[in-house]
C-alpha positions as CSV (number, residue, x, y, z in Angstrom):
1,X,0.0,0.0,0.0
2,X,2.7,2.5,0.9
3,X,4.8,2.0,-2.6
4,X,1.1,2.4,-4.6
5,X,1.0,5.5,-2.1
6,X,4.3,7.1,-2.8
7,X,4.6,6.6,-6.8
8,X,0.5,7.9,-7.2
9,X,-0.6,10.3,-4.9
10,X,0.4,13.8,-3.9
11,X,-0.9,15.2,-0.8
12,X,-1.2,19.4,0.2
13,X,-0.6,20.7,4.4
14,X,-4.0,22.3,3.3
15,X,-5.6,23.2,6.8
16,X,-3.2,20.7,8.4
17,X,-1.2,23.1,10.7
18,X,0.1,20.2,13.0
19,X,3.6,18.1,12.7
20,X,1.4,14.9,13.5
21,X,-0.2,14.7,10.3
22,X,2.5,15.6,8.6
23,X,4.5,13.0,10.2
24,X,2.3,10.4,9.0
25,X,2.1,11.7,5.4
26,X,6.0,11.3,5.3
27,X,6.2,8.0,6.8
28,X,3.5,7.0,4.2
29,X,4.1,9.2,1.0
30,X,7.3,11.0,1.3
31,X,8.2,14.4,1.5
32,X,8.5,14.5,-2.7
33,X,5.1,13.7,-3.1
34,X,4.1,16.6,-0.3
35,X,3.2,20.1,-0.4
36,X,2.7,23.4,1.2
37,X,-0.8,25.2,1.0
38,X,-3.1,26.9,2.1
39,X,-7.0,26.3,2.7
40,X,-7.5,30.5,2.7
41,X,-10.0,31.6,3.3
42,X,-10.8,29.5,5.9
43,X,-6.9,29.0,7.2
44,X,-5.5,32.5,7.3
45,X,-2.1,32.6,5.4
46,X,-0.2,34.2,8.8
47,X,-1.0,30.1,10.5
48,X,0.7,28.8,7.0
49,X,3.9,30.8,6.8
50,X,3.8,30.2,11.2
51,X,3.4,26.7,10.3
52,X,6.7,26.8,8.0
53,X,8.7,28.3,9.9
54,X,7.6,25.3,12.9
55,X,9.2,23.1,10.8
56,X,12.9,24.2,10.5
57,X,13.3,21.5,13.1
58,X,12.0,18.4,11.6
59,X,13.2,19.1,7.9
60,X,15.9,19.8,6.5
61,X,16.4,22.9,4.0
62,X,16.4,20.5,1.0
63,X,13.2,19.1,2.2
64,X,11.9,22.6,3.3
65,X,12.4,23.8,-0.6
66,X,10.5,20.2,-1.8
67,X,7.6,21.4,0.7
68,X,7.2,24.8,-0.1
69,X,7.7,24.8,-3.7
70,X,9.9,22.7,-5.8
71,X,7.2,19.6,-5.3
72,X,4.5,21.5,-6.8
73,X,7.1,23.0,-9.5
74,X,7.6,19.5,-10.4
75,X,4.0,18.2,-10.7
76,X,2.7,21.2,-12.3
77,X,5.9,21.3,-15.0
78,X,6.6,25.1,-13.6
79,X,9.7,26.8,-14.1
80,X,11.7,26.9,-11.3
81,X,11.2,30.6,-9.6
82,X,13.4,32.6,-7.4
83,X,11.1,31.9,-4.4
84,X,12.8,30.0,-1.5
């Protein structure tokens, strides 16, 4: 179940402002198939970025960067921006 998991579905932090759940998404998924949003307007953006910043402890910077942006960069075939 966890290998159909981590090579078929991407997951968003959407509303999910706690490490638990995003504890059990990387045990299950893996932070590249993870990331960063937010549910606004009914999460306000200022709980997000708060949110982020929480997580300087569990991730590294690599995985911050996946989180944040470069995952979604990836899925959605962006260009990579100068956002960190």
């Amino acid at each position: 179940m966890s290998e159909y998991f981590r090579s078929n579905i991407h997951v968003t932090t959407s509303g999910y402002f706690t490490q638990p759940p995003l504890r059990g998404a990387l045990d299950v998924i893996g932070i590249d198939r993870i990331m960063f949003s937010v549910d606004y307007p009914f999460s306000p953006n200022t709980k997000g970025r708060a949110y982020l910043d929480s997580l300087s402890g569990i991730l590294s910077p690599e995985d911050c960067a996946k989180l944040s942006h470069k995952n979604a960069e990836m899925l959605l075939k962006l260009q990579s921006s100068a956002f960190v």
